[in-house]
Every structure is written in C-alpha cells, then in structure tokens.
VEXZAFI-544155 format. One line per field, with one value per residue: x, y negated, z negated of N, C-alpha, C in turn. Coordinates in nm, 3 decimals. Example, Ala and Ser with C-alpha at 12.3 -4.5 7.8 and 13.67 -1.06 7.14 Angstrom:
REM residues 2
npx <- 1.319/1.285
npy <- 0.569/0.225
npz <- -0.780/-0.708
capx <- 1.230/1.367
capy <- 0.450/0.106
capz <- -0.780/-0.714
cpx <- 1.320/1.290
cpy <- 0.330/-0.003
cpz <- -0.780/-0.787
This chain:
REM residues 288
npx <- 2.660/2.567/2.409/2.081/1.965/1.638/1.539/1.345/1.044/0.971/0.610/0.426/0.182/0.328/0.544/0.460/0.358/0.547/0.698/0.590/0.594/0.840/0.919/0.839/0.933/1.212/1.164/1.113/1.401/1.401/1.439/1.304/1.177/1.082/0.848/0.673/0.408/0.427/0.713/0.841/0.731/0.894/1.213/1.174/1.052/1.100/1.370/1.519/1.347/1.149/0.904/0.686/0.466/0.187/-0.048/-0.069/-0.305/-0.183/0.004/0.336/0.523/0.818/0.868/1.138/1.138/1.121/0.941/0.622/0.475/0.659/0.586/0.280/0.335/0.412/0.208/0.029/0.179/0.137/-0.109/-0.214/-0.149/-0.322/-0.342/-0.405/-0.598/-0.705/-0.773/-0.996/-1.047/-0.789/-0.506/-0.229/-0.325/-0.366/-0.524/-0.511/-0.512/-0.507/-0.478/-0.459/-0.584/-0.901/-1.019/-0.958/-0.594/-0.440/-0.229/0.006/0.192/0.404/0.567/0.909/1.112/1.235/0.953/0.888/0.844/1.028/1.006/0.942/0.694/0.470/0.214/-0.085/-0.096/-0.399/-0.550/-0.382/-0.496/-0.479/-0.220/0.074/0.344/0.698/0.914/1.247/1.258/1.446/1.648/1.546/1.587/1.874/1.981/1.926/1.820/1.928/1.733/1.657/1.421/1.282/1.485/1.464/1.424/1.541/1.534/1.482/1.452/1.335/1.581/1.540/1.606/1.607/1.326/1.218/1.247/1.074/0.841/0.843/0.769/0.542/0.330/0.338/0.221/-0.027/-0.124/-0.385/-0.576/-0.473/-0.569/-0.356/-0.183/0.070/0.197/0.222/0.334/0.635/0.686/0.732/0.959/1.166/1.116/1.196/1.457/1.739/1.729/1.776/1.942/2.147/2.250/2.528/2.647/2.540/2.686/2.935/2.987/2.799/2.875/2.997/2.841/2.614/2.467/2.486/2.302/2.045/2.014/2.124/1.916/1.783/1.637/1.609/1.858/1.887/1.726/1.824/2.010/1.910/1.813/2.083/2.150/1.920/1.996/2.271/2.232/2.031/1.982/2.067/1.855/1.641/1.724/1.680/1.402/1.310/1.429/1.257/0.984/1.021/1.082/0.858/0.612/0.622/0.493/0.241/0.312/0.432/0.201/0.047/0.209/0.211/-0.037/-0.049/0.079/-0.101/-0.177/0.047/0.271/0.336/0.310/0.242/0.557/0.705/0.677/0.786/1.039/1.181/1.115/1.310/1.536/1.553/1.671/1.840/2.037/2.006/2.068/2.363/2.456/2.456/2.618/2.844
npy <- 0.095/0.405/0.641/0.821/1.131/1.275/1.638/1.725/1.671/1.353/1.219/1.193/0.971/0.772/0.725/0.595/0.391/0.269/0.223/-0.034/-0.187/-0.257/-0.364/-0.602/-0.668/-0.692/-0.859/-1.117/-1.134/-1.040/-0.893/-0.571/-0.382/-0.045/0.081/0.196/0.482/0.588/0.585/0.707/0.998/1.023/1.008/1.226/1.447/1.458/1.402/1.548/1.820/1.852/1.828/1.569/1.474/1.286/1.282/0.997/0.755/0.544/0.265/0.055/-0.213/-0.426/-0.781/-0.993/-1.325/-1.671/-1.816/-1.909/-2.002/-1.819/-1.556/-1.575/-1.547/-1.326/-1.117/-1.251/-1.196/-0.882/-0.885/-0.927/-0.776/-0.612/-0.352/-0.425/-0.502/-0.858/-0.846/-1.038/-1.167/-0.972/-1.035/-0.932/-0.711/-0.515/-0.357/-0.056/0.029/0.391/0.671/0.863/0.925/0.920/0.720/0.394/0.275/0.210/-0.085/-0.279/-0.508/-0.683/-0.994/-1.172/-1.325/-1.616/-1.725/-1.673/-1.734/-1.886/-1.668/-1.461/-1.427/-1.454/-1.642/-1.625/-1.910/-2.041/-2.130/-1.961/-1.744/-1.538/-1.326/-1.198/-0.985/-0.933/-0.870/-0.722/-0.647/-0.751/-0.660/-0.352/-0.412/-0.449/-0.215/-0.061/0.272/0.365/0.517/0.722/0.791/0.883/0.970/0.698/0.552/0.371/0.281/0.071/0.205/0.219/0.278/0.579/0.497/0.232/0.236/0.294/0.071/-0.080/0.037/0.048/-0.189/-0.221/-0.051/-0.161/-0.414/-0.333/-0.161/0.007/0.010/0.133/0.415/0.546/0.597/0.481/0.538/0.816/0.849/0.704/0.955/1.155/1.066/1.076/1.336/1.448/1.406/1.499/1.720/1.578/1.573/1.504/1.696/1.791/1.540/1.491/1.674/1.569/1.326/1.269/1.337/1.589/1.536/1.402/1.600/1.805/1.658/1.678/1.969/2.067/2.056/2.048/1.826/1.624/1.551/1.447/1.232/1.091/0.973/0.895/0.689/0.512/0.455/0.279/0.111/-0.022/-0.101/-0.279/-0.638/-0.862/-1.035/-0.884/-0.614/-0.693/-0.741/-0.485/-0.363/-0.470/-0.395/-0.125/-0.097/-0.236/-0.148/0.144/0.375/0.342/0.396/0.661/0.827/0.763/0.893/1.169/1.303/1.360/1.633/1.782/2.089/2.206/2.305/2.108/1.849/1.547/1.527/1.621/1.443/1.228/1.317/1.313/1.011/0.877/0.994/0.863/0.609/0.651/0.674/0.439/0.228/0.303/0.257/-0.045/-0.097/-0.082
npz <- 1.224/1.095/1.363/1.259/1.293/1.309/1.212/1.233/1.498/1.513/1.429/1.726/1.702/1.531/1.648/1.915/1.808/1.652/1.879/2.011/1.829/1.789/2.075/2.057/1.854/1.946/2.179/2.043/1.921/1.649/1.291/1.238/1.018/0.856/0.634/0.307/0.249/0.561/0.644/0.362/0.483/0.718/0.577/0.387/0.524/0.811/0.837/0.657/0.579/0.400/0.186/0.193/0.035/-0.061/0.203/0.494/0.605/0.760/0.850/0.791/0.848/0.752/0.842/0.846/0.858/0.966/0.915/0.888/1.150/1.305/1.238/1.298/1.529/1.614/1.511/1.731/2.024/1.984/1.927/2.176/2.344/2.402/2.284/1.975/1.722/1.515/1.194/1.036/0.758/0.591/0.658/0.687/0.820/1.135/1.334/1.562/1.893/2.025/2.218/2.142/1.927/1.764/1.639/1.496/1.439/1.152/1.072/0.873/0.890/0.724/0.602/0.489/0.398/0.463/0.379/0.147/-0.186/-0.500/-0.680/-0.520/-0.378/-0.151/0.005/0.231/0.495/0.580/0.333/0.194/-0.021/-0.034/-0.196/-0.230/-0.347/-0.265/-0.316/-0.298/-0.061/0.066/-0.048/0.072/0.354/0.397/0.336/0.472/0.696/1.001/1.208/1.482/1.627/1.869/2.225/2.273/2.125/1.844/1.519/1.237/0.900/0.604/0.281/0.104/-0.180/-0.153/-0.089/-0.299/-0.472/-0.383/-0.431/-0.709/-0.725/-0.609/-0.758/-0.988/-0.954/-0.818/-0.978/-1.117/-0.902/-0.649/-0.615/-0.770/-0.600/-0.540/-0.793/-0.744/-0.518/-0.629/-0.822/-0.646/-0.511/-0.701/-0.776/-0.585/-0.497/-0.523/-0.359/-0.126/0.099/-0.129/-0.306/-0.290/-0.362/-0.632/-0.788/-0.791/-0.833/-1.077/-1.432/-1.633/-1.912/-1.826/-1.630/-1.881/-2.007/-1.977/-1.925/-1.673/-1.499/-1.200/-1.028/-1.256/-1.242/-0.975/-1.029/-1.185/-1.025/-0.821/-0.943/-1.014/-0.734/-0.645/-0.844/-0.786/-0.510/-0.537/-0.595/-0.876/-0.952/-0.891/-1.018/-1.324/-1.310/-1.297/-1.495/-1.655/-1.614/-1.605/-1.899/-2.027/-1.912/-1.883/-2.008/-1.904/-1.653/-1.669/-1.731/-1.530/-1.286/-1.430/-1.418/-1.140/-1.159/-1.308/-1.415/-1.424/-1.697/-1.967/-1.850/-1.927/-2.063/-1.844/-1.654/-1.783/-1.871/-1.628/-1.491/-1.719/-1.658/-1.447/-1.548/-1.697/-1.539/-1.349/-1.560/-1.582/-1.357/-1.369/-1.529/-1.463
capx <- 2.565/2.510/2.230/2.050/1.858/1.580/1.568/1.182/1.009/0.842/0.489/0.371/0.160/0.427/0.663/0.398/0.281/0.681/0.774/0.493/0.613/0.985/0.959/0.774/1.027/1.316/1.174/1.146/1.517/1.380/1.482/1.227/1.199/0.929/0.822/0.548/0.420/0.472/0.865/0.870/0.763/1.025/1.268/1.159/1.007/1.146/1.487/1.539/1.238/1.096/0.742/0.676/0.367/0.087/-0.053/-0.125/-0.374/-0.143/0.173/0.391/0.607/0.832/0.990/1.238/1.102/1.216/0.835/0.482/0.475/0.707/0.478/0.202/0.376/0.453/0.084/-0.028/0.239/0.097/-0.279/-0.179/-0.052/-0.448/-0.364/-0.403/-0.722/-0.640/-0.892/-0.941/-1.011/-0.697/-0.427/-0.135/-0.371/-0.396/-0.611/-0.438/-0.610/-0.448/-0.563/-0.403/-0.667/-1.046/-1.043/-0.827/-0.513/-0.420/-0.104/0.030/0.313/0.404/0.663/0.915/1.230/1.204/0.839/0.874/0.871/1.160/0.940/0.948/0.620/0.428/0.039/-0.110/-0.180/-0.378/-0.629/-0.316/-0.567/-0.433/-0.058/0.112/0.484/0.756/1.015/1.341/1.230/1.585/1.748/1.544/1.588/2.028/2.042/1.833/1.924/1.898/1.669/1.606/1.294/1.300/1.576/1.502/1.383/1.559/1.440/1.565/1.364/1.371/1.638/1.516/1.687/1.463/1.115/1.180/1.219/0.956/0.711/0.832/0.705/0.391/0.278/0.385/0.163/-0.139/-0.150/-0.445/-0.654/-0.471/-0.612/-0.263/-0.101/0.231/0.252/0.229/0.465/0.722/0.709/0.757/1.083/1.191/1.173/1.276/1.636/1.824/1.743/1.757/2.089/2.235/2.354/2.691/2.691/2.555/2.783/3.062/2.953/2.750/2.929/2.952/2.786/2.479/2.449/2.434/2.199/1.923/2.027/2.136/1.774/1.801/1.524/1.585/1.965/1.867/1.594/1.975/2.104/1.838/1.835/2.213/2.156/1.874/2.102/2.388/2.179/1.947/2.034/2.055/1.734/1.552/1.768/1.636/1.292/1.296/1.461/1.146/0.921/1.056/1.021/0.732/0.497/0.691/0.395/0.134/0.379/0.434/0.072/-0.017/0.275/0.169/-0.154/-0.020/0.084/-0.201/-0.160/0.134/0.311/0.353/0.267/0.389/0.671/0.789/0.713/0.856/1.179/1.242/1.120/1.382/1.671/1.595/1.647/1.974/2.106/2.005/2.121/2.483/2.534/2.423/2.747/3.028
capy <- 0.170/0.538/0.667/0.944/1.212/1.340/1.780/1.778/1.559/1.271/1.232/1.102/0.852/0.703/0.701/0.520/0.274/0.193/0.119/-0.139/-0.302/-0.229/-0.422/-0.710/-0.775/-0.767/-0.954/-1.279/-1.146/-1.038/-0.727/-0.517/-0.218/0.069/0.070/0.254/0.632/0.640/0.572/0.852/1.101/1.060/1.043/1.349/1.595/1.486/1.359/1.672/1.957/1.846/1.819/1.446/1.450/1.256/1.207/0.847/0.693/0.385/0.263/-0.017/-0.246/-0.553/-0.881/-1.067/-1.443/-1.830/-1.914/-1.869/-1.974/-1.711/-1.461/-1.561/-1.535/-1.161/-1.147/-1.319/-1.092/-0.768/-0.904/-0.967/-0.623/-0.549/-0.242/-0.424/-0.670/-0.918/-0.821/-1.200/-1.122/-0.890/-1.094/-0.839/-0.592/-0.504/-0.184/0.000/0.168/0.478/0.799/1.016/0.926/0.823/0.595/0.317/0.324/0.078/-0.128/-0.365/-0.651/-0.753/-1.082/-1.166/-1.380/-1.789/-1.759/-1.599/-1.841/-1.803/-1.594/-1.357/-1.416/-1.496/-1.660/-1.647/-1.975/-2.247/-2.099/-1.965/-1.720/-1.381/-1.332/-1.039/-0.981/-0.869/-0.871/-0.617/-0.643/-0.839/-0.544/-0.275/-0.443/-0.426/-0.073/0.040/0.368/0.349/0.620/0.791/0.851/0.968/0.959/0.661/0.465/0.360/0.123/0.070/0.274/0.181/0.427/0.640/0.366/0.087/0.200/0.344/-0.037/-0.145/0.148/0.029/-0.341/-0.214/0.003/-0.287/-0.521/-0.306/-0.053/0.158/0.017/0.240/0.535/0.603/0.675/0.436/0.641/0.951/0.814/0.748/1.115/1.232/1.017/1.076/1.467/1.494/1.310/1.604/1.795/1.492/1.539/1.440/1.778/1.743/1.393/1.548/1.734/1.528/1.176/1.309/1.310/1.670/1.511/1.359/1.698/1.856/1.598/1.733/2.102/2.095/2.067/1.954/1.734/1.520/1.503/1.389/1.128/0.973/0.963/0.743/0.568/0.522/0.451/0.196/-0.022/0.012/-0.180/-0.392/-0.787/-0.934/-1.040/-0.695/-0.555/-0.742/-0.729/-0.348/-0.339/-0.566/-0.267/0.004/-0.098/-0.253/-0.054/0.314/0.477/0.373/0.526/0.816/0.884/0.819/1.027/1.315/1.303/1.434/1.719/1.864/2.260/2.212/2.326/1.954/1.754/1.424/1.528/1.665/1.323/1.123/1.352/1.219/0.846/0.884/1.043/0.769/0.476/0.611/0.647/0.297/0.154/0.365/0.135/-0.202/-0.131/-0.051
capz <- 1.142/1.166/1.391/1.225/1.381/1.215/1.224/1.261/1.541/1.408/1.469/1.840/1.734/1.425/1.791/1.995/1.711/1.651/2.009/2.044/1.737/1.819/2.213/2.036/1.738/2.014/2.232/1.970/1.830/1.476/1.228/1.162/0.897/0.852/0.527/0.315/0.284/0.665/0.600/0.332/0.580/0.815/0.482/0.351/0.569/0.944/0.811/0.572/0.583/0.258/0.178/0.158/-0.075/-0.009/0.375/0.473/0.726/0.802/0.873/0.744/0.918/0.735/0.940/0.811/0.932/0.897/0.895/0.933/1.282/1.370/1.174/1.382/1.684/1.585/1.539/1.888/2.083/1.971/1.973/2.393/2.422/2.383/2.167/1.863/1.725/1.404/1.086/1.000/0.605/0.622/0.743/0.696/0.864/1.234/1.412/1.648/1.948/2.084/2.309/2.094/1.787/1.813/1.541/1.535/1.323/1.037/1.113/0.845/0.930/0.565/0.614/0.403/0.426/0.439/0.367/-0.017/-0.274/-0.551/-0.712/-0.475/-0.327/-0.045/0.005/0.378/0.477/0.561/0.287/0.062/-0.130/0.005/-0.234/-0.292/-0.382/-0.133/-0.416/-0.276/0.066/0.108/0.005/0.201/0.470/0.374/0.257/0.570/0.785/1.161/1.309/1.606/1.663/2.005/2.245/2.358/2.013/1.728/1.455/1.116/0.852/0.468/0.207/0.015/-0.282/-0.111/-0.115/-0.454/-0.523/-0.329/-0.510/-0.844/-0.777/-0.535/-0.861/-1.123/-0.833/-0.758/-1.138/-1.091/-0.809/-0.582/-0.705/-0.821/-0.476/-0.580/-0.902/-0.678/-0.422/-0.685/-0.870/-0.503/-0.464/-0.822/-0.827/-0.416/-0.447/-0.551/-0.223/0.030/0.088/-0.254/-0.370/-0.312/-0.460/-0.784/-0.877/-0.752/-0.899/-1.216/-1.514/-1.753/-2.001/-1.791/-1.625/-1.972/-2.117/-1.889/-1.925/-1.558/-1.421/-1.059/-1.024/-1.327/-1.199/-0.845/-1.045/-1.236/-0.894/-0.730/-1.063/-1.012/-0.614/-0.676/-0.913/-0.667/-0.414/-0.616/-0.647/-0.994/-1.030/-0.880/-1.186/-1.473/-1.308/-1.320/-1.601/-1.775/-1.586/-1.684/-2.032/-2.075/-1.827/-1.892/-2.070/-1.808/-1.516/-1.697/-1.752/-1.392/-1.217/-1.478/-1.342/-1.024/-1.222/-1.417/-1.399/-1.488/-1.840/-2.041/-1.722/-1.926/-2.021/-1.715/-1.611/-1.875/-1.842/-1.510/-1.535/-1.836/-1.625/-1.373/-1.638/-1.733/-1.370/-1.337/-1.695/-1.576/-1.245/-1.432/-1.638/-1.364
cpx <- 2.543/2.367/2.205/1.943/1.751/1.568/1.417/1.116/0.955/0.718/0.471/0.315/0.245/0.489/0.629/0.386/0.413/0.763/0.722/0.548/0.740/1.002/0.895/0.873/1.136/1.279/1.184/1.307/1.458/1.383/1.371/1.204/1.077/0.958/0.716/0.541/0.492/0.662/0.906/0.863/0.895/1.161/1.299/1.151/1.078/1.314/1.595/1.428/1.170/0.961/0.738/0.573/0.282/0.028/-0.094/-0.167/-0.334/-0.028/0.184/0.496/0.633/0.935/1.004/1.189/1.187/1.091/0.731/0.446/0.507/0.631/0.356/0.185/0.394/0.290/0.008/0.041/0.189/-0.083/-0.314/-0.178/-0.260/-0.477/-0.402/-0.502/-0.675/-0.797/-0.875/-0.932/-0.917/-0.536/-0.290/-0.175/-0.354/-0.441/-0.571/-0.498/-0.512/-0.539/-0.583/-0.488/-0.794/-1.087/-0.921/-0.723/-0.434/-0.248/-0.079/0.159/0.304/0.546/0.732/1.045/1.199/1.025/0.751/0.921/1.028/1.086/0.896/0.831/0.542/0.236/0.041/-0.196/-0.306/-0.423/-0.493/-0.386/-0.510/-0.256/-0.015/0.328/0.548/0.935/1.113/1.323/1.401/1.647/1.712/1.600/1.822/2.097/1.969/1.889/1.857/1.894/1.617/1.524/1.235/1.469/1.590/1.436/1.465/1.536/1.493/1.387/1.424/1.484/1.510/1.499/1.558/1.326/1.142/1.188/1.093/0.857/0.707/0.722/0.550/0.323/0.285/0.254/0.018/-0.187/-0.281/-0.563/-0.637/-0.491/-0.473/-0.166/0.055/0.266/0.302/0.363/0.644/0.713/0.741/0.914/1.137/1.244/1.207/1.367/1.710/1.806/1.729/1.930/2.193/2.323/2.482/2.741/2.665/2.621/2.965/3.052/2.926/2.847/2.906/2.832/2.622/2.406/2.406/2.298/2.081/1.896/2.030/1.995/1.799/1.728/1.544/1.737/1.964/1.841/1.694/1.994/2.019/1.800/1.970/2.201/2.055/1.941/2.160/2.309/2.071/2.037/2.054/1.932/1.601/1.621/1.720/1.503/1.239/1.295/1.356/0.988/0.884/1.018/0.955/0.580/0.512/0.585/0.329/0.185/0.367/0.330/-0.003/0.069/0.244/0.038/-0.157/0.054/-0.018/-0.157/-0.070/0.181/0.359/0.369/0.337/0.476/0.750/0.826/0.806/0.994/1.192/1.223/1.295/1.558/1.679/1.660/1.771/2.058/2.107/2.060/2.273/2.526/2.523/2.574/2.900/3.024
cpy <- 0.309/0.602/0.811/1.027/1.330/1.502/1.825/1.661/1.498/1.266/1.134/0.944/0.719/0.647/0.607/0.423/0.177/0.170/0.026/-0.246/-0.318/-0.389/-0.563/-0.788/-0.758/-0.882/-1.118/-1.228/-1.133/-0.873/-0.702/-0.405/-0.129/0.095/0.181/0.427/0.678/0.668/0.703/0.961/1.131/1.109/1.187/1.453/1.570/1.473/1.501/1.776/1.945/1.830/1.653/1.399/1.399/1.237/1.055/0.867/0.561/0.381/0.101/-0.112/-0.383/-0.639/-0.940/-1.202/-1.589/-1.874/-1.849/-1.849/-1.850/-1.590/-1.452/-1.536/-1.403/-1.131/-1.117/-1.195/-0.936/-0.753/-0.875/-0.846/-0.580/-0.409/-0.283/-0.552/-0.655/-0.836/-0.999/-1.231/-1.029/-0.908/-0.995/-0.707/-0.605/-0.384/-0.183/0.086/0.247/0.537/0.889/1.047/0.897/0.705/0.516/0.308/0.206/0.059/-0.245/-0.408/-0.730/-0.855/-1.118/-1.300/-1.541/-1.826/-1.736/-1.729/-1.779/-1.729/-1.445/-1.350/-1.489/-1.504/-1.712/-1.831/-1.988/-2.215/-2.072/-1.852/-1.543/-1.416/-1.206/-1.113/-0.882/-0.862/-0.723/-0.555/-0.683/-0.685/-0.384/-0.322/-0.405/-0.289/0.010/0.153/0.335/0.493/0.623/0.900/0.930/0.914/0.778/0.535/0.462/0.269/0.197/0.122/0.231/0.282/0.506/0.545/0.271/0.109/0.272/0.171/-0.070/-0.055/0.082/-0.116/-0.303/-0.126/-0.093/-0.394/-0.446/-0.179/0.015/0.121/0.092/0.345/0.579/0.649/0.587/0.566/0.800/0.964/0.830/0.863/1.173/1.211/1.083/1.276/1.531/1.464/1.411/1.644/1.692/1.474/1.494/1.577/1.821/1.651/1.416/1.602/1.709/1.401/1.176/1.362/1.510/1.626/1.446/1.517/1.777/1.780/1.619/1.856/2.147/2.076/1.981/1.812/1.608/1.446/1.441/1.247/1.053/0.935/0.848/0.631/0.450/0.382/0.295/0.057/-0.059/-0.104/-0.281/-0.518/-0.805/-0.932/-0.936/-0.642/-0.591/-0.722/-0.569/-0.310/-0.316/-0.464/-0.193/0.005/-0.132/-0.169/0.088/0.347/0.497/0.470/0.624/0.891/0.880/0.916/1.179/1.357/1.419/1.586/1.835/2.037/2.288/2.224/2.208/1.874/1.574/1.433/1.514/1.503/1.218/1.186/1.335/1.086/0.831/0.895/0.929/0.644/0.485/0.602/0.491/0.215/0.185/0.276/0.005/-0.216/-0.111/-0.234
cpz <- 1.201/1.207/1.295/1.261/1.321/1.282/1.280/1.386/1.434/1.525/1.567/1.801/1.654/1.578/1.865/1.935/1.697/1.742/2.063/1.938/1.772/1.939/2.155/1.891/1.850/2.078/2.174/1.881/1.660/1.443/1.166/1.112/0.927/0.741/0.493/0.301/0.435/0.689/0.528/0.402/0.638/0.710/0.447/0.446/0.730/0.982/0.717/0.550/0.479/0.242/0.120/0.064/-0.003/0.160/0.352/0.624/0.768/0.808/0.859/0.803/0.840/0.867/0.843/0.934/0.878/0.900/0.921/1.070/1.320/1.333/1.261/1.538/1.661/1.589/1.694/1.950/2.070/1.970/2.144/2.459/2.496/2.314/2.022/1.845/1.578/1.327/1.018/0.820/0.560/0.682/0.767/0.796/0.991/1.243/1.545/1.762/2.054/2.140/2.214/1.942/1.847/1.735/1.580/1.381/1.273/1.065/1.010/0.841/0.792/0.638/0.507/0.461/0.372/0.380/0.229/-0.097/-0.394/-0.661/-0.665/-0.410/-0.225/-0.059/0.146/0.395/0.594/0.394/0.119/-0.069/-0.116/0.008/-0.245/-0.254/-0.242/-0.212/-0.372/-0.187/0.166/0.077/0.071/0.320/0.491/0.340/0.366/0.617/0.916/1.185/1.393/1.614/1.795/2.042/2.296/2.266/1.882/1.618/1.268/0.996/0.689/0.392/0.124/-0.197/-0.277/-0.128/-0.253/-0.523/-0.510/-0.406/-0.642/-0.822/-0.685/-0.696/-0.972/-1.068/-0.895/-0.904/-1.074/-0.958/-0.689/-0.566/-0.756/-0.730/-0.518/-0.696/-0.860/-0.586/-0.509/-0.783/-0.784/-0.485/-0.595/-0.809/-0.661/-0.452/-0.433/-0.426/-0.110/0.024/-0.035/-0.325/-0.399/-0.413/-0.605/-0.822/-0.850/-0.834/-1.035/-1.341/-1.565/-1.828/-1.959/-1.763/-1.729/-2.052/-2.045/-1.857/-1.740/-1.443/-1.308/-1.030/-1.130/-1.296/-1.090/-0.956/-1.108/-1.161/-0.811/-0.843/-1.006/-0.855/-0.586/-0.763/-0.855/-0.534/-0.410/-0.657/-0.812/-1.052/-1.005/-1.032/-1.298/-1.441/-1.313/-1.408/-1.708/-1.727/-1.644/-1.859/-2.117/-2.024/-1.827/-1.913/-1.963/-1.693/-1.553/-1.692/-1.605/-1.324/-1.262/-1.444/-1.221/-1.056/-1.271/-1.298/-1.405/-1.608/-1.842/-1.899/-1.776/-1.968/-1.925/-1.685/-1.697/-1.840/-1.737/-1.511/-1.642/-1.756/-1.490/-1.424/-1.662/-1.621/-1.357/-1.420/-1.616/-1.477/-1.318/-1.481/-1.578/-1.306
C-alpha cells in the first residue's frame, strides 16, 4: 500500500489522539481506520491545501472486531492508559484528556465487523437500546489510504470514496438532527473532488459527452467522478441501498446541502446540479 504524505502538518493533537489509539489497536492485532469530519481534514486541507469546510470538535475512529468482548477490551486498554474515561450513557463515546487543550476532547470507537447484523447494524449490549448503522464500513475500511501523520505514525485514514459512503448513510441515519453537518459534509466532498487530485483523471476517464452535459463545470465533473469512484468500490448491496437513497431522499439532500449555500445565485440548483452529476457517475460504474 502506498504511504502518503500529507503537504500541510496535521494537527498535534489529531497526532497525539491517533497514536494512543494506534499503540492500543496493535497491540490486540486489530485494523483500525479514522473516520468522520476529522478524516476529511487531513483529506482535504493537509493531504491537498483545500479548505475542508466545516471544523469539528471530535474525532472518529472505526475497528474492525470478531466481537463485543474484543470491543470492550479496546475500551478497557485505552480507559488504563488514564487519558481516556468511558461516558456510560454514550457507549461509542470516550473523553480525552490532553495538555495541549483544557477541555477534554470527544473520541468515538464506532465497531463494526462480526458484530453487525445482516442488516448492517449494530446494538450495544447487554441493554441492546443504543443502534446505529455502520453500513460501508467494510468497504472504508478496503479502499483505505495509508497516512503519515508524523514520521513516526502511520494509520489507515478513510478515501475520499468511503466517507462519501459513510456520509450518505450517516445523513440517510441521522436527517436533520444534526443540524445538517452530514448534508454539509457531503456538498464539501461533492464540489471538492475535482481539485483533490482528480484533475488529470477528469479529463482522461470522462467521456466528451459527460463533460459537455455539464457545460464543462469542474465541480459538477469532479461530483461524476466520486459518483463513478464510490460505485467502483461499493459492494452490491451498498449499491442498491444508495441507489434506494438517492431516489427517494434526493429532494431533502438537495434542500439541506443548498442551505449551505444561501448567498449564492440558485443555491438549489447549484446543489441539485451536483447531487445530479453525482448519480450519473454512479449509475455509469453500476453498468461496466
């Protein structure tokens, strides 16, 4: 796998927070990702100079498990360190205490693997009452890139591809109680692609005729491309579940990503014309 070296540092305490979690998934032998706004950062702005959009006060971390136990042993091990106390109504949660902050900083350990029903989802037990979906966690975790975070850290970080999965089903999941930060997240991924390195690939991969059906506009040609790139690395049944998304929930997305717009000339459009140029990117791999 190629290492990749991001152009901008990444942020101290992201560095500190992910070599505590890092020395604690080797030591039990388990793969673990960085997920989440904190993920886009590095993506965008430390991986390529880009403006990543929203800030976040937290950071994201999935394991790949064969059980609960082992979940709680991931848990215990990082409770021990004494940097980190459990939130007991919160089970995904941990609080993080550094120097380098005065507050303590939000850490969630989402699990996924043997412990997802075929449904794609997971309930903490004994209790069972705290569920949430982890649906295309299997293929972040397969489409990952390996970054270097310092010289002397590397740890597998979600694509670009992957958390645009994972956004679709956390926004499909969580619709407007987030104040809208998924919807925000993906408009961020959606009209970034084009400049994260893809410009080459657009106009090497992209068709005449897609190119023209968007009057060349960069942004809605990137937003085919991680359409495209997302199919390309989506299972079967991530595909039909996107699919059943995309075209039953379209309006609402459109109307929250345009949101993040206003002051903008036709704000949903804009948005709809990308959602739109992502759908056919994605429809276009389904069919190779």
């Amino acid at each position: 796998m190629q290492i990749i070296k991001p152009i901008k540092q990444v942020d101290v305490l992201t560095v500190e927070v992910a070599n505590e979690i890092e020395k604690v998934s080797k030591a039990l032998g388990l793969e673990l990702l960085l997920v989440g706004a904190q993920a886009k950062v590095i993506l965008l702005e430390n991986i390529h100079g880009l403006n990543p959009g929203r800030a976040t006060g937290d950071i994201d971390f999935a394991f790949a498990v064969e059980s609960w136990d082992q979940f709680n042993q991931i848990k215990h091990c990082l409770i021990s360190t004494g940097q980190f106390r459990e939130l007991p109504k919160e089970k995904q949660r941990l609080l993080y205490k550094s120097s380098l902050i005065e507050h303590e900083y939000i850490v969630d350990i989402i699990p996924f693997g043997a412990v997802q029903d075929d449904k794609n989802m997971i309930a903490w037990p004994p209790e069972m009452d705290v569920v949430m979906s982890v649906s295309g966690y299997h293929e972040a975790l397969e489409s990952a890139l390996l970054v270097e975070l310092n010289s002397e850290l590397m740890i597998k970080v979600v694509s670009l591809a992957g958390l645009t999965i994972l956004k679709i089903f956390a926004w499909s999941e969580r619709g407007t109680t987030t104040k809208n930060k998924d919807a925000l997240d993906l408009l961020t991924l959606l009209s970034s692609y084009h400049e994260a390195g893809n410009t080459d690939r657009i106009y090497e991969e992209l068709t005449q005729e897609v190119m023209e059906s968007v009057d060349y506009n960069p942004e809605q040609m990137g937003a085919w491309l991680l359409g495209y790139d997302v199919a390309a690395i989506a299972n079967e049944s991530t595909v039909k579940a996107i699919t059943a998304l995309l075209e039953n929930k379209k309006e609402g997305l459109v109307l929250q990503m345009a949101q993040s717009l206003m002051g903008k000339e036709n704000p949903v459009d804009a948005a709809e014309a990308l959602l739109n140029s992502f759908r056919q990117g994605f429809h276009k791999a389904e069919k190779i």
